[in-house]
TIVO-2410 file (N, C-alpha, C; in nm, 3 decimals):
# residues 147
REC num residu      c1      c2      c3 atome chaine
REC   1      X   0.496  -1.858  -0.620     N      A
REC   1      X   0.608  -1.771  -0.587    CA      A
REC   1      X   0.589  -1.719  -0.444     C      A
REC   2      X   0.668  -1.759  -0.343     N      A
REC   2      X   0.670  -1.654  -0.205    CA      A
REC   2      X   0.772  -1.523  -0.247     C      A
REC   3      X   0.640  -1.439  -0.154     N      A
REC   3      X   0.745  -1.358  -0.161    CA      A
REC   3      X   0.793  -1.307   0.016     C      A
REC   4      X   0.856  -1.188   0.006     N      A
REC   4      X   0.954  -1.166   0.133    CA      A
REC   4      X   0.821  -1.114   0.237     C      A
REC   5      X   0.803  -1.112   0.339     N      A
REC   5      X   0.673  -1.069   0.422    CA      A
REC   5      X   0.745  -0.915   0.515     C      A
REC   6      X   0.597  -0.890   0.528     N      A
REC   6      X   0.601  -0.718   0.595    CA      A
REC   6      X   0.686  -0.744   0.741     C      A
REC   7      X   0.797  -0.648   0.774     N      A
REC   7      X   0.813  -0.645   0.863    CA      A
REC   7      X   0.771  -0.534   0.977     C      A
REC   8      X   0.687  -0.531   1.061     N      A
REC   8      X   0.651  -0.448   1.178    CA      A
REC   8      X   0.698  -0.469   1.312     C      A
REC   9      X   0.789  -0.370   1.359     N      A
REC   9      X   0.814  -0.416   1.499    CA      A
REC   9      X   0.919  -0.516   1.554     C      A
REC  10      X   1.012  -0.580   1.415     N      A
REC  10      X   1.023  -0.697   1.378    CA      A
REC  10      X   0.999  -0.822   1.415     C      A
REC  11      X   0.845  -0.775   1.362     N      A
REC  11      X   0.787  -0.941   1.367    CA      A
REC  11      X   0.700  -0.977   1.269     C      A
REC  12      X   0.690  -1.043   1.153     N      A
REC  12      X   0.672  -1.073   1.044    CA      A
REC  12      X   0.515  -1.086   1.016     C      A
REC  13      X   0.464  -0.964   0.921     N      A
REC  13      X   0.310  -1.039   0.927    CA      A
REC  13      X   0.295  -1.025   0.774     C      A
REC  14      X   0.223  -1.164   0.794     N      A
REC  14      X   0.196  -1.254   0.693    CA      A
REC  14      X   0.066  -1.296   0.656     C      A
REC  15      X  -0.029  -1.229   0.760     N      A
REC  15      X  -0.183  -1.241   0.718    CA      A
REC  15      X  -0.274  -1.152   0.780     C      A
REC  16      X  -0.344  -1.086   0.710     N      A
REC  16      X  -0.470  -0.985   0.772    CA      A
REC  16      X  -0.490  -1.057   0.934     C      A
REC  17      X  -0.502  -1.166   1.011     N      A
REC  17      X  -0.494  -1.160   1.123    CA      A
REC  17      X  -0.402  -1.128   1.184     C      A
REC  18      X  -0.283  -1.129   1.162     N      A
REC  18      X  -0.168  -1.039   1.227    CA      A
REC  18      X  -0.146  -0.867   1.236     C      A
REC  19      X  -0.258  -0.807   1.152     N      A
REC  19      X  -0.283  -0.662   1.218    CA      A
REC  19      X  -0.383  -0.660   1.313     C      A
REC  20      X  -0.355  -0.585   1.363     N      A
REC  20      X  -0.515  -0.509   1.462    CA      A
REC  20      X  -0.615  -0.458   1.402     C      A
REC  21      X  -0.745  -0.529   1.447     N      A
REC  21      X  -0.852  -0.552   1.380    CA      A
REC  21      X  -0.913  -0.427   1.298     C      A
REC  22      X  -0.865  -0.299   1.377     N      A
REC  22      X  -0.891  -0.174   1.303    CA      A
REC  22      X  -0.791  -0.070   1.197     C      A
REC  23      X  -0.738  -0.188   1.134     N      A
REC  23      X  -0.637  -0.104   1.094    CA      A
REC  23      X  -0.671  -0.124   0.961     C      A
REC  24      X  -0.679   0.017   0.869     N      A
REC  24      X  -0.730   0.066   0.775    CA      A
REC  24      X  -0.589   0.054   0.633     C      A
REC  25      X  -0.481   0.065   0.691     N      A
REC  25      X  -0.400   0.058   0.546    CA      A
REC  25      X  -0.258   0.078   0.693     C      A
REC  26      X  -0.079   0.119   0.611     N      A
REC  26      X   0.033   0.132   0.678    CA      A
REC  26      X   0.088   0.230   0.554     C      A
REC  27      X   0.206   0.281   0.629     N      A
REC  27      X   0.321   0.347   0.579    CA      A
REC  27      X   0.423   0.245   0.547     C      A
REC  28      X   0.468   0.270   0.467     N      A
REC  28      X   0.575   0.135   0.431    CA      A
REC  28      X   0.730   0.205   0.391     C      A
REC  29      X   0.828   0.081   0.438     N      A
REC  29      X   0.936   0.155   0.376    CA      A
REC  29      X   1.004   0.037   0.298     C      A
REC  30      X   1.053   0.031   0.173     N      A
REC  30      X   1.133  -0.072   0.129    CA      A
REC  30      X   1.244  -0.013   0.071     C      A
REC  31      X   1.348  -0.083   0.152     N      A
REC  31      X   1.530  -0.073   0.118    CA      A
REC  31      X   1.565  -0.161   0.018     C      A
REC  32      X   1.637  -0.114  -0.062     N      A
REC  32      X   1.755  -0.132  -0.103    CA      A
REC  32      X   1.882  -0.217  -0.078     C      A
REC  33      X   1.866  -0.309  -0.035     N      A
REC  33      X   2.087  -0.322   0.064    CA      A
REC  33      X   2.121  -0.349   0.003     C      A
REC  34      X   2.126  -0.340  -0.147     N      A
REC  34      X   2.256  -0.350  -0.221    CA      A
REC  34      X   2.322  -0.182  -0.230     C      A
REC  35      X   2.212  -0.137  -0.268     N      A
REC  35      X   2.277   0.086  -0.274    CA      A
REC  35      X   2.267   0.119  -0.148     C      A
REC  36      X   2.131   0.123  -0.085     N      A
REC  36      X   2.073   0.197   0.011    CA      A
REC  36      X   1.981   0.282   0.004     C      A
REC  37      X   1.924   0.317  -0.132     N      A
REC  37      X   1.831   0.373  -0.161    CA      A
REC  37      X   1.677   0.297  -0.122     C      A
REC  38      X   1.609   0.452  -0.034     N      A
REC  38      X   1.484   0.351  -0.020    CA      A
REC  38      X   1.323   0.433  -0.112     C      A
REC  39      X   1.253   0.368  -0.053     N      A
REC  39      X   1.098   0.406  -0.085    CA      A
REC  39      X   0.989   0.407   0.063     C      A
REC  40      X   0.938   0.574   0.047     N      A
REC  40      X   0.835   0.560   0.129    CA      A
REC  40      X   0.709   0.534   0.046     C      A
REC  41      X   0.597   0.446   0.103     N      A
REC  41      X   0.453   0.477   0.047    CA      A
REC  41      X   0.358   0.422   0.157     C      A
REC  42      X   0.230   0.399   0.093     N      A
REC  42      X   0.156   0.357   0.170    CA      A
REC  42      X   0.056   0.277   0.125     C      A
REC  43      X  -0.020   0.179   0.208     N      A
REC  43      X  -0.051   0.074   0.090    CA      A
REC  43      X  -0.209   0.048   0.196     C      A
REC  44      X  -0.327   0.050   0.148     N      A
REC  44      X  -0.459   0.017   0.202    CA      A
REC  44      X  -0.493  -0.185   0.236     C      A
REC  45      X  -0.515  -0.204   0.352     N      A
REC  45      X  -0.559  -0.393   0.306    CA      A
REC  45      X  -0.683  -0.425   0.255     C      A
REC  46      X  -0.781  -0.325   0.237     N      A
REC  46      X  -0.876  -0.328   0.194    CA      A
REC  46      X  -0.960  -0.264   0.042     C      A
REC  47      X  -0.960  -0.311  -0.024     N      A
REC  47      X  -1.090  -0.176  -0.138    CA      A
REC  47      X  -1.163  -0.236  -0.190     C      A
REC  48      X  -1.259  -0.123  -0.224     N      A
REC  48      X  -1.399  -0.095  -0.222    CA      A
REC  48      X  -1.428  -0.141  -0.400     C      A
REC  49      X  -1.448  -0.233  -0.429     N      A
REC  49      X  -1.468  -0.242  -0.544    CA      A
REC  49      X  -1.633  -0.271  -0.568     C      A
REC  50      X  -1.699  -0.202  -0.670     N      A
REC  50      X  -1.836  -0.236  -0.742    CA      A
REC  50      X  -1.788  -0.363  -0.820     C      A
REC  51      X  -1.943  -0.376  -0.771     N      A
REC  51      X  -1.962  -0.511  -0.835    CA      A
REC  51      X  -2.112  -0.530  -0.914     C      A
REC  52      X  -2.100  -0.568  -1.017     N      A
REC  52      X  -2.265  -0.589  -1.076    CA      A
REC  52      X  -2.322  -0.704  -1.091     C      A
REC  53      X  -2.450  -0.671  -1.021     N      A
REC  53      X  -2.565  -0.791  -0.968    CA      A
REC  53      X  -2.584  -0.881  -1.048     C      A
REC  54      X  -2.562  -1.036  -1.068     N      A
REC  54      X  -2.602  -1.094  -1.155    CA      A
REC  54      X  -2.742  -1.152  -1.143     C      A
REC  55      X  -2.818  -1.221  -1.247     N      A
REC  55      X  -2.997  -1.184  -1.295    CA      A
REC  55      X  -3.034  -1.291  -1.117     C      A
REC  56      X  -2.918  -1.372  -1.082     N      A
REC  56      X  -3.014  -1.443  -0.946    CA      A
REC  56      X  -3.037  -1.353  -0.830     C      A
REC  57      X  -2.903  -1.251  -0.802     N      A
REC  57      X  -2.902  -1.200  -0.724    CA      A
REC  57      X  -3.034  -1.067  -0.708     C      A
REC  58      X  -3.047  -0.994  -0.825     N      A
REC  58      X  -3.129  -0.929  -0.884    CA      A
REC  58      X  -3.251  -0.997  -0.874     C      A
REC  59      X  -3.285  -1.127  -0.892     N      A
REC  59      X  -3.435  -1.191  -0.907    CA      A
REC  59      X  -3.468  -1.238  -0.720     C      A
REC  60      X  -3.346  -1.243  -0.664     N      A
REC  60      X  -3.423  -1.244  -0.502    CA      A
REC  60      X  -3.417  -1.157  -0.434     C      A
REC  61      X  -3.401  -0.969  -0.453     N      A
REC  61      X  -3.447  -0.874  -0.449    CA      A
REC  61      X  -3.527  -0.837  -0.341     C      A
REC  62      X  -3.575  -0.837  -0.235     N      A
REC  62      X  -3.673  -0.805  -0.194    CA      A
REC  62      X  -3.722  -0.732  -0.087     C      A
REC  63      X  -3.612  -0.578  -0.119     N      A
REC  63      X  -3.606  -0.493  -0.039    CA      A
REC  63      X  -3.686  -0.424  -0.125     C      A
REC  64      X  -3.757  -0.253  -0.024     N      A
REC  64      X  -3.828  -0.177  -0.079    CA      A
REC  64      X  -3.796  -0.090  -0.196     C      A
REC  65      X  -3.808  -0.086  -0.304     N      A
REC  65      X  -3.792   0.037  -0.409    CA      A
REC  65      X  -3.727  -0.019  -0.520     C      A
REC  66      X  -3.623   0.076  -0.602     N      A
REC  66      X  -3.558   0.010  -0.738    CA      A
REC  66      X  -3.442  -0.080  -0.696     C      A
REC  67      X  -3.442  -0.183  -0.788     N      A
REC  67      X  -3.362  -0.265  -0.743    CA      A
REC  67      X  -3.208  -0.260  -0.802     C      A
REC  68      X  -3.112  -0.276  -0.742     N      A
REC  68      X  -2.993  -0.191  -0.771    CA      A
REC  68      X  -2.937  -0.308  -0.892     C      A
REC  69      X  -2.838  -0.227  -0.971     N      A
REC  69      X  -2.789  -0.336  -1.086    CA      A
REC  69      X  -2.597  -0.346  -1.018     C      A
REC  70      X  -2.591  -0.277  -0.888     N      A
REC  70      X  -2.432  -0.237  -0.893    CA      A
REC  70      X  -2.426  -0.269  -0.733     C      A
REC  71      X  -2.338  -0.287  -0.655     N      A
REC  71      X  -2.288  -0.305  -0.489    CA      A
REC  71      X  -2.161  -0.269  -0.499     C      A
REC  72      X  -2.119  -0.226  -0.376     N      A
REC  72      X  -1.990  -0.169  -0.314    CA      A
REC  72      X  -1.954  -0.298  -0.248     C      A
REC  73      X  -1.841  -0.362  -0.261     N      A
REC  73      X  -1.743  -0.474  -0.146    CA      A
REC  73      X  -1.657  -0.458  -0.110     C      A
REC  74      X  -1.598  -0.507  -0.012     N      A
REC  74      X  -1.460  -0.476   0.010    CA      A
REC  74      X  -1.382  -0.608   0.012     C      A
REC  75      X  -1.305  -0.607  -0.063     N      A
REC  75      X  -1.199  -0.685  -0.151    CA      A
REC  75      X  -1.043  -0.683  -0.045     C      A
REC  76      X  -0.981  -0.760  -0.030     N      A
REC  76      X  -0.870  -0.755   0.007    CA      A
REC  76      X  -0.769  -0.740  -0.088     C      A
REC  77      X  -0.726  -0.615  -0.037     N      A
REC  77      X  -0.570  -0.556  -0.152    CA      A
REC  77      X  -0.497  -0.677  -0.155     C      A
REC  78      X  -0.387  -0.616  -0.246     N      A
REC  78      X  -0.274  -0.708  -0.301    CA      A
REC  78      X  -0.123  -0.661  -0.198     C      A
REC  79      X  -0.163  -0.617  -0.069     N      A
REC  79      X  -0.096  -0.571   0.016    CA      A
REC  79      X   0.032  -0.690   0.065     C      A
REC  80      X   0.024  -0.829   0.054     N      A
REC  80      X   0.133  -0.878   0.051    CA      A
REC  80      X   0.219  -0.938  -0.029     C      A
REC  81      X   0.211  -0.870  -0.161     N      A
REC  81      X   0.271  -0.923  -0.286    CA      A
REC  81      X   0.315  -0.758  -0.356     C      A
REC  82      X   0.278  -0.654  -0.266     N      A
REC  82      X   0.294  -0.505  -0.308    CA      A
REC  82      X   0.487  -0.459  -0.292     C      A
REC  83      X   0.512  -0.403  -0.390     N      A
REC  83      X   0.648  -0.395  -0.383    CA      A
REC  83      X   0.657  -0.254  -0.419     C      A
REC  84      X   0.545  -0.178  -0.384     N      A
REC  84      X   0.559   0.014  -0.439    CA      A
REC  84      X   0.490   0.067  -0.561     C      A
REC  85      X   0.521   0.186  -0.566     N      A
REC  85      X   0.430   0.219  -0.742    CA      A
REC  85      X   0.552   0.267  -0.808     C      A
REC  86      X   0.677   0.286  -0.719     N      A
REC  86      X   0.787   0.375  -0.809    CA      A
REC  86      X   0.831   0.282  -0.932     C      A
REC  87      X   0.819   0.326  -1.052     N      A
REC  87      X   0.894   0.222  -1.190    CA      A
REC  87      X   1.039   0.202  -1.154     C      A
REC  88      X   1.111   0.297  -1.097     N      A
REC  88      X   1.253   0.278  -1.074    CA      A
REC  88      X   1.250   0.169  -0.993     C      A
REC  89      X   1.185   0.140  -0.842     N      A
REC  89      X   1.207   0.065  -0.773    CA      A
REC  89      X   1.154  -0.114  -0.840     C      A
REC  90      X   1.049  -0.072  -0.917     N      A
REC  90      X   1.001  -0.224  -1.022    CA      A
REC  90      X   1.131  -0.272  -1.100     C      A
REC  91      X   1.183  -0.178  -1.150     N      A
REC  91      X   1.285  -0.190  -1.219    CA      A
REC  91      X   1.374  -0.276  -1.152     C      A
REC  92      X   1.417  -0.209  -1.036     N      A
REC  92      X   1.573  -0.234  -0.996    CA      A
REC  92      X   1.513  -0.364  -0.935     C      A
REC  93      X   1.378  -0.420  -0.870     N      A
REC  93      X   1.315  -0.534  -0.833    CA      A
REC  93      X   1.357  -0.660  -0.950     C      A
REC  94      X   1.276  -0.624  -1.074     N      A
REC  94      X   1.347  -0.709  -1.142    CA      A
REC  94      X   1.483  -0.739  -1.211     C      A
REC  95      X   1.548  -0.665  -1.208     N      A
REC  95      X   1.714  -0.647  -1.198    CA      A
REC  95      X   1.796  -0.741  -1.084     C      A
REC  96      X   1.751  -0.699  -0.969     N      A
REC  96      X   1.855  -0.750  -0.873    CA      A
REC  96      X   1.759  -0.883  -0.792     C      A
REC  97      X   1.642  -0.847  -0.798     N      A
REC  97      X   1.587  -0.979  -0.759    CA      A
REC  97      X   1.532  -0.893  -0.604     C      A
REC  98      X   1.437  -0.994  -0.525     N      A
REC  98      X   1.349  -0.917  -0.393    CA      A
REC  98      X   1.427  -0.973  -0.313     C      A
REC  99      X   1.560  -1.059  -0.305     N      A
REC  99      X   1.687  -1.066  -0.218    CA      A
REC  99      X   1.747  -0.917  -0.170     C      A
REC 100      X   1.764  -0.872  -0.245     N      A
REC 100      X   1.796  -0.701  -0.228    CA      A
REC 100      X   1.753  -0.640  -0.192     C      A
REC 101      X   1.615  -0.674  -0.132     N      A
REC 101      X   1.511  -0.547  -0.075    CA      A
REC 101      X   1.480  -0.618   0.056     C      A
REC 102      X   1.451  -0.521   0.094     N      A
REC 102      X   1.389  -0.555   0.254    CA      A
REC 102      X   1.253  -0.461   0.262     C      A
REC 103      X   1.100  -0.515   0.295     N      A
REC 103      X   0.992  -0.462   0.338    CA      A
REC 103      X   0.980  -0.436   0.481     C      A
REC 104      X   0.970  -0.303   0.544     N      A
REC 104      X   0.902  -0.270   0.642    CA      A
REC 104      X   0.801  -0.195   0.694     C      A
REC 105      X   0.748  -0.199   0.771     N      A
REC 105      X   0.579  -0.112   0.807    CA      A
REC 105      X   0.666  -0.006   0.906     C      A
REC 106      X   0.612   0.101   0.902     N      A
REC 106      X   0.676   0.218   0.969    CA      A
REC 106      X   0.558   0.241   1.074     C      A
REC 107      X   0.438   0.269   1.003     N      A
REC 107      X   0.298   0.319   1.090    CA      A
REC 107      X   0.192   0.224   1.063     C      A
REC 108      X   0.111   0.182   1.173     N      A
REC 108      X  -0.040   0.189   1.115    CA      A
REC 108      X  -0.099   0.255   1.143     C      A
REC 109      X  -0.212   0.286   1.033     N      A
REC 109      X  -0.307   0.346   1.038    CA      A
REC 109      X  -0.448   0.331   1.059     C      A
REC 110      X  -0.548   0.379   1.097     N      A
REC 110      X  -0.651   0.346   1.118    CA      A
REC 110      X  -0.772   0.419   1.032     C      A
REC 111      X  -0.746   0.515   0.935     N      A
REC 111      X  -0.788   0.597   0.842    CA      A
REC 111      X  -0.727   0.624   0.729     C      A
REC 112      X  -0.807   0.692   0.631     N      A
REC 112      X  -0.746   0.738   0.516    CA      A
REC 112      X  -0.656   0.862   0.550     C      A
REC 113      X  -0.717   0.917   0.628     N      A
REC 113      X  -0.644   1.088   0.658    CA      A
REC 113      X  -0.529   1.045   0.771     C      A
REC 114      X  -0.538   0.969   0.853     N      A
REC 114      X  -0.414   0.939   0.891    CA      A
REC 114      X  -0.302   0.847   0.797     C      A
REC 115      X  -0.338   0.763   0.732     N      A
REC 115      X  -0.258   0.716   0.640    CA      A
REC 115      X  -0.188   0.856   0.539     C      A
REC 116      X  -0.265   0.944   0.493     N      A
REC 116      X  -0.177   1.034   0.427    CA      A
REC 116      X  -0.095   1.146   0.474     C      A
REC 117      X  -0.173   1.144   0.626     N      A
REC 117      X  -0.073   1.207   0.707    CA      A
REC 117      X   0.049   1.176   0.742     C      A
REC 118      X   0.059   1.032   0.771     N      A
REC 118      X   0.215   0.964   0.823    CA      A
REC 118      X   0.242   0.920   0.672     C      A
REC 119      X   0.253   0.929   0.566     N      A
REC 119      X   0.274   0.898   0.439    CA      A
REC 119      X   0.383   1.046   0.472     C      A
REC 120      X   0.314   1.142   0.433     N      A
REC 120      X   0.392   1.249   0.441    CA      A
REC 120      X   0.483   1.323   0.550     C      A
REC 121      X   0.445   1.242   0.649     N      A
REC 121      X   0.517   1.248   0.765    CA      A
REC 121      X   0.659   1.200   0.780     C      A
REC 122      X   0.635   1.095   0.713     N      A
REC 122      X   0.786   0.947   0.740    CA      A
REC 122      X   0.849   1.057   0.592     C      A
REC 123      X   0.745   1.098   0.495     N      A
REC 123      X   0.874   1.113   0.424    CA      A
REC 123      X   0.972   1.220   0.398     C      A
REC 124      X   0.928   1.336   0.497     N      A
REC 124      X   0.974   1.406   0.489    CA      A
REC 124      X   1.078   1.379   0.621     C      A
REC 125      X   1.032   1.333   0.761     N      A
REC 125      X   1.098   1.261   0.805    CA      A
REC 125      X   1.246   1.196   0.774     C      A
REC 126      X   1.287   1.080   0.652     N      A
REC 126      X   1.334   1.089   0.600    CA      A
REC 126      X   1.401   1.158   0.481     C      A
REC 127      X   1.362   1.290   0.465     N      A
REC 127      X   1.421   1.348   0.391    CA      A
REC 127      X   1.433   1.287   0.227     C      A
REC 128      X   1.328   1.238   0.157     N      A
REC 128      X   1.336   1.150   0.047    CA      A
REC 128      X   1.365   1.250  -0.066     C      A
REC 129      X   1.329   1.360  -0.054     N      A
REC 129      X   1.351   1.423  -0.195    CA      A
REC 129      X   1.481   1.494  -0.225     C      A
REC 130      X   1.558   1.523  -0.070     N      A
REC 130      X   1.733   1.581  -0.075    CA      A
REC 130      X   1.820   1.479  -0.032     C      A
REC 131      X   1.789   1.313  -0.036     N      A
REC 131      X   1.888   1.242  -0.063    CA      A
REC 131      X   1.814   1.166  -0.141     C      A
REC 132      X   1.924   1.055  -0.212     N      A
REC 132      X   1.921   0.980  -0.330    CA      A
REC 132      X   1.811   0.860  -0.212     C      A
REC 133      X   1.684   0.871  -0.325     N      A
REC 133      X   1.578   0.778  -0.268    CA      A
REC 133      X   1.498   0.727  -0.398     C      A
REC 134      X   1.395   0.674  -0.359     N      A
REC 134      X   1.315   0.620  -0.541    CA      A
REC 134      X   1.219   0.694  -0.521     C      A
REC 135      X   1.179   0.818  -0.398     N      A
REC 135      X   1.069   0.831  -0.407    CA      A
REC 135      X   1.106   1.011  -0.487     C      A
REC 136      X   1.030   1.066  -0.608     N      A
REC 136      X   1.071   1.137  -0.660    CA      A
REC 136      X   1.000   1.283  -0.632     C      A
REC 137      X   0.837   1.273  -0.538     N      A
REC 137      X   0.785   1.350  -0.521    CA      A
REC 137      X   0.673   1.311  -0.392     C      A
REC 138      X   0.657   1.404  -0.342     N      A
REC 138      X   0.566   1.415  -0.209    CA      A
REC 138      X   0.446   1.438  -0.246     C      A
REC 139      X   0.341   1.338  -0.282     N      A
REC 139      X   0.185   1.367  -0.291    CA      A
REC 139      X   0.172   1.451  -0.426     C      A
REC 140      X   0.218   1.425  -0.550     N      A
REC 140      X   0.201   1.485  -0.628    CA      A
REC 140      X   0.233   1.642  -0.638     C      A
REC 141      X   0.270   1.701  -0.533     N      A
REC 141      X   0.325   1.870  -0.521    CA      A
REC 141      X   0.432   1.914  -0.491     C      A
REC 142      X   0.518   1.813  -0.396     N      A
REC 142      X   0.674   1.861  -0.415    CA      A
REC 142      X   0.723   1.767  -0.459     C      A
REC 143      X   0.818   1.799  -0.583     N      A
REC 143      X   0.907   1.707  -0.670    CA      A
REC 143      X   1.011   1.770  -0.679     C      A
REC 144      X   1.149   1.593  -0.657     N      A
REC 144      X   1.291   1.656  -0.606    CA      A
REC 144      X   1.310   1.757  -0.724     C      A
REC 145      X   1.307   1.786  -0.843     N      A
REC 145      X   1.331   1.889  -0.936    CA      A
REC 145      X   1.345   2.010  -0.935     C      A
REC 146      X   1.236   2.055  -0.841     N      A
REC 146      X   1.184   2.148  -0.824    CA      A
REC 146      X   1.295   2.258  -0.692     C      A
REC 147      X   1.357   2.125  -0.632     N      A
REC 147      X   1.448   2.185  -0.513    CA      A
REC 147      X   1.556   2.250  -0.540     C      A
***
C-alpha cells in the first residue's frame, strides 16, 4: 500500500534522508478537503525501544561488571505511514479514503521540548479548539468543552 508522503516546504519527503540530520521529530498538520477540518500533532522519527539480550549476545559479554539482560535502541517510527492519534480523524480516514487528506510538516524540531513547544504553538496558532477541527484538546489540559 503507498501511502500519500509528508509535505514540507512543498517538497515531498519520503525518507529519513530528506530531513536534516538533526532533526528529532515535526509538527504536523493534516487537512481535510473534503470539510476542511484539520489536525495538529506531532510525530518523533525515532524511539527508544528496550530490547532483551539474547543467550549469544549475553555469552560475548565482555565488558566490566554485571552483565545486562536489557539495551536501549533506537528504532525508526512509523512516521511515514502516521495519519494522527485523533479516532475521529481514523475514522473519517477510513470513510473517505487518504484522497481526502492532505499531510503537511509545519515545524522541525530538533528536541523533545521544542517539539512540544511548536505542538502547542501551531495549535493554538490555529485556533483548534474555537473552530471545528479533530483536534479536541491541547496537551491533555485545555479541552474544547471546557470553553
Amino acid at each position: 500500500m503507498s501511502y500519500k508522503k509528508w509535505l514540507y516546504e512543498n517538497k515531498e519527503l519520503k525518507t529519513l534522508e530528506d530531513f536534516p540530520s538533526d532533526t528529532f521529530g515535526f509538527v504536523y498538520k493534516i487537512t481535510n478537503i473534503c470539510d476542511g477540518r484539520f489536525y495538529i500533532g506531532r510525530k518523533v522519527l525515532y524511539n527508544n525501544v528496550t530490547k532483551i539480550l539474547t543467550k549469544k549476545e549475553i555469552a560475548e559479554w565482555d565488558k566490566p561488571g554485571r552483565v545486562p539482560k536489557k539495551r536501549k535502541i533506537q528504532k525508526e517510527s512509523d512516521w511515514e505511514t502516521y495519519w494522527g492519534s485523533s479516532k475521529l480523524i481514523k475514522q473519517d480516514l477510513k470513510d473517505l479514503g487518504e484522497d481526502c487528506f492532505t499531510r503537511e510538516i509545519l515545524t522541525l524540531c530538533k528536541s523533545k521540548k521544542q517539539l512540544s513547544y511548536y505542538e502547542v504553538y501551531w495549535q493554538m496558532h490555529y485556533k483548534v479548539l474555537q473552530i471545528e477541527s479533530y483536534n479536541d484538546n491541547i496537551q491533555g489540559r485545555f479541552y474544547r468543552k471546557d470553553l
